[in-house]
C-alpha positions in Angstrom: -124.0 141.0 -143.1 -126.6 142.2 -145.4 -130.4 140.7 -146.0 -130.0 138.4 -148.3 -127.1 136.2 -146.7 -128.8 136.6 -142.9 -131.6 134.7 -144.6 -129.7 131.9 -146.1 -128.1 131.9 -143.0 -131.7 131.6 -141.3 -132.5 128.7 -143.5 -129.1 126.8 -142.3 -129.6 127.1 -139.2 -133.3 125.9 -139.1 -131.7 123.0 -141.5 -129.0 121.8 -138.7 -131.9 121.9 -136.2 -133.9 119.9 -138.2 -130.9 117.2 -138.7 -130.0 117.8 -135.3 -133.3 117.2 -134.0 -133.4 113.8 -136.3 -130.0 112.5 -135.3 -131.4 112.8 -131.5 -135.2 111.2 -132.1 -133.3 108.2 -133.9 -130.8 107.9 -131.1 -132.8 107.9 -128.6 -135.3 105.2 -130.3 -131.7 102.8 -130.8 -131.4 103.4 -126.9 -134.8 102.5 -125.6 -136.2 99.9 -128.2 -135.9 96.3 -126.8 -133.0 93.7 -128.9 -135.3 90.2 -129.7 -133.4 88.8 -132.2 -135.9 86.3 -133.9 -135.4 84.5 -137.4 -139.0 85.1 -138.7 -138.2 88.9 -138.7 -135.8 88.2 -141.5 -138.1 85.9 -143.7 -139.1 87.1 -146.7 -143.0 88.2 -147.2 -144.9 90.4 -149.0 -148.5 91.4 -149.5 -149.9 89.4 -147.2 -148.3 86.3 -149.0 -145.7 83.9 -147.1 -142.8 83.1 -149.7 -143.4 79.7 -151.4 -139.9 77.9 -152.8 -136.9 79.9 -152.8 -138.6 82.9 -151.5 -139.6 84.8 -155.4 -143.2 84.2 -157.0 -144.1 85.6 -159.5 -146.9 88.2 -159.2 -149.4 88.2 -161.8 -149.2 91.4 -164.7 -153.2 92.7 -163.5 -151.7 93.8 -160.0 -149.5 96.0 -161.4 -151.6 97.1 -164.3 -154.2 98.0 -162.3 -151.9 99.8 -160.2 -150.9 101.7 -163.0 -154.7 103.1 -163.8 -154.6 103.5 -160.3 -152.0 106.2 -160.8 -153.5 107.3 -164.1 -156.8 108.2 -162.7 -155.2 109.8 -159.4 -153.1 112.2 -161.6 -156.4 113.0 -163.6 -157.9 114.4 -160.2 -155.0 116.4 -159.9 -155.0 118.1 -163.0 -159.2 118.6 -163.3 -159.0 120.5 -159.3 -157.1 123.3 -160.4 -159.3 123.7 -163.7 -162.4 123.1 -162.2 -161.9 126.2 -159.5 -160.3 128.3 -162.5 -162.9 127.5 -164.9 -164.5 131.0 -165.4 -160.8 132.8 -166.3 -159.9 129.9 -168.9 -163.5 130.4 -170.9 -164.4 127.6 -173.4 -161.2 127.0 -174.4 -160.3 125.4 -171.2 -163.8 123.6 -171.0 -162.7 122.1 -175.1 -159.3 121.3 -173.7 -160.4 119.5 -170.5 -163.5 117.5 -172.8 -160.7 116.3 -175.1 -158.1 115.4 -171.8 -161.2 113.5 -170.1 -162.0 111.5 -173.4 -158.3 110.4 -173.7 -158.6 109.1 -170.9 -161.8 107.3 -170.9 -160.3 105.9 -174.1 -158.1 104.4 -171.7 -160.4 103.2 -169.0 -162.4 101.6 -172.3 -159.5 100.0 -173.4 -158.5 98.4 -170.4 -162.0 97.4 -169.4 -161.8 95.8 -173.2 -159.0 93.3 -172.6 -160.5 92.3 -169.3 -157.4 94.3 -166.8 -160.2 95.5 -164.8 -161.5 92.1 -163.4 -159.6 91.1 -159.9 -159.9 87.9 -160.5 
């Protein structure tokens, strides 16, 4: 068998020990966990909020926008770390590059502190 098939054949077999291994920890938690079947486990509920009515509300827009700056502002941080410890190889072009992706995106923040997404209540 040469190399390069014995270590697919590694990977495959550390793959049906992983499913293997997944199939046993989830039977084993079917055996063992105690059967209460109550009907408030199947009532609807979400963020903290008991379902009024038929069980939908509408959420207000601001959750979700400010989710969404949330996200914006997390994937900033993930593109600034690896430019910040390679700051020295990319020179001034990187520094110019990173000034204009930073303002973009305190146009953003600015915008959204504008029309008022930014207050919780």
């Amino acid at each position: 068998m040469s190399e390069f098939l014995r270590d697919y054949l590694t990977v495959a077999i550390f793959a049906a020990l992983a499913a293997a291994l997944l199939a046993a920890v989830l039977g084993l938690g079917r055996l063992i966990r105690p059967v209460k079947p109550q009907g408030d486990k199947y009532v609807s509920y979400e963020s903290g909020v008991d379902a009024v009515g038929d069980g939908w509300a509408q959420t207000p827009i601001r959750y979700y926008v400010f989710a969404l700056l949330f996200v914006m502002f997390d994937v900033e941080a993930v593109f600034i770390f690896p430019w910040a410890t390679r700051l020295e190889a990319y020179g001034w072009f990187g520094a110019v590059e990173m000034l204009v992706f930073i303002a973009i995106l305190a146009l953003g923040l600015l915008y959204a502190w504008r029309k008022k997404v930014l207050r919780w209540i």
